[in-house]
C-alpha positions in Angstrom: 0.0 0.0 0.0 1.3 3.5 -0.9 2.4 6.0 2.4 -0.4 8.2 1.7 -3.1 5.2 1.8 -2.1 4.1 4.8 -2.7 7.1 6.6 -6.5 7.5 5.1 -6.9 4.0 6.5 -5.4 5.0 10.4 -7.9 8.2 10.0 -10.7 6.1 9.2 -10.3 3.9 12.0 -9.8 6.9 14.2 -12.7 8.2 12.8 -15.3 5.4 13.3 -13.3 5.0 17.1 -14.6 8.0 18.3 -18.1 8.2 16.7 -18.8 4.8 18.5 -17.3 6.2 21.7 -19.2 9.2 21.7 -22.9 7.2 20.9 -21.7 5.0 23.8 -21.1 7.9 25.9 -24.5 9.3 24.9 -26.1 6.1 25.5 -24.9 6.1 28.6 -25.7 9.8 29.1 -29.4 9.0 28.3 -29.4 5.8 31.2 -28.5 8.6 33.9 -31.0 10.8 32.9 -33.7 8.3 33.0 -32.5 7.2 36.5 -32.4 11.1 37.3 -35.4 12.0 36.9 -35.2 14.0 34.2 -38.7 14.9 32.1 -39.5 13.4 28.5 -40.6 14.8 25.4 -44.3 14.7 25.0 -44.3 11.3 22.8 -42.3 9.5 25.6 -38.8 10.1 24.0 -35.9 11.3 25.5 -35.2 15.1 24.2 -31.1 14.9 23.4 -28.3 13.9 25.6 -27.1 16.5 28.4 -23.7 14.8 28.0 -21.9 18.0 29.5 -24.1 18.4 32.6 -24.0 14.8 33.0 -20.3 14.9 33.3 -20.4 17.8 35.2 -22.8 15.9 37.4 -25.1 18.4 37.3 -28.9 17.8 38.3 -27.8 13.5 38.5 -29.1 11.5 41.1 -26.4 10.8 43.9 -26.9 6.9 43.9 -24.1 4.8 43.8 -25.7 3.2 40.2 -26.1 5.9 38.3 -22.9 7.6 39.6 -21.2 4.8 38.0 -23.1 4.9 34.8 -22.0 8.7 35.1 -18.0 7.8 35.1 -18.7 5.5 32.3 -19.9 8.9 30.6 -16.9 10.6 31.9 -14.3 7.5 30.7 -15.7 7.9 27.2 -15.3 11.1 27.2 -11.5 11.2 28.0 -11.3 8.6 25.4 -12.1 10.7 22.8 -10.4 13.6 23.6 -6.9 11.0 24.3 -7.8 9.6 20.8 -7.8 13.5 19.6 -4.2 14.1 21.3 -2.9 11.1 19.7 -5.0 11.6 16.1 -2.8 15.1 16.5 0.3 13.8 17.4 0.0 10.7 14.1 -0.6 13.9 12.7 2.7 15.5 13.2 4.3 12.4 12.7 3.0 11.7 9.4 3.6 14.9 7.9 7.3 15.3 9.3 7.6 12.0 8.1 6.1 12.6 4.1 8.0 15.9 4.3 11.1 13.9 4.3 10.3 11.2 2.0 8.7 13.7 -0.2 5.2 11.8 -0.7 3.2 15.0 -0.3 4.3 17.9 -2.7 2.9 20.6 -0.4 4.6 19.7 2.4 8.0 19.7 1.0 10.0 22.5 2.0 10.9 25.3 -0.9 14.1 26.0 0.4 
């Protein structure tokens, strides 16, 4: 596979890693909610996922349960931003690395 392929193919992955982790997290979001208290819309459904207050722990019941189902929120959420910081540092990896083996025209220095 050529050196530019193969880092479509890593972004992908990255890609499709954090979507999932951030349904999960709102997945999860919506459990603590409904153990919360928190009102529905008027056909029964859930409105959208407070994930921010719920990490905060704002307005989430203090049980031991859904405390735990509230770190599960907070976990994902540190996985994405840890896959972020390491999406950025593949990033300067990658590009000091085609810079040098000239693979990607702009990035070759004009110097």
């Amino acid at each position: 596979m050529q050196g530019s392929a193969w880092f479509y193919v890593a972004a992908g992955i990255w890609a499709v890693a954090v979507v999932g982790a951030l349904i999960r997290a709102a997945r999860f979001t919506y459990m603590v909610e409904a153990r919360s208290g928190r009102p529905l819309l008027r056909n029964g459904l859930p409105g959208f996922a407070n994930i921010i207050p719920v990490a905060l722990n704002i307005g989430v019941a203090r049980d031991e349960e859904t405390q735990g189902l509230r770190r599960e929120v907070v976990k994902r959420l540190l996985m994405i931003l840890g896959g972020f910081v390491a999406f950025a540092l593949f990033l300067a990896v990658t590009e000091a690395g085609a810079a040098e083996a000239g693979l990607w025209p702009q990035a070759r220095s004009t110097a």
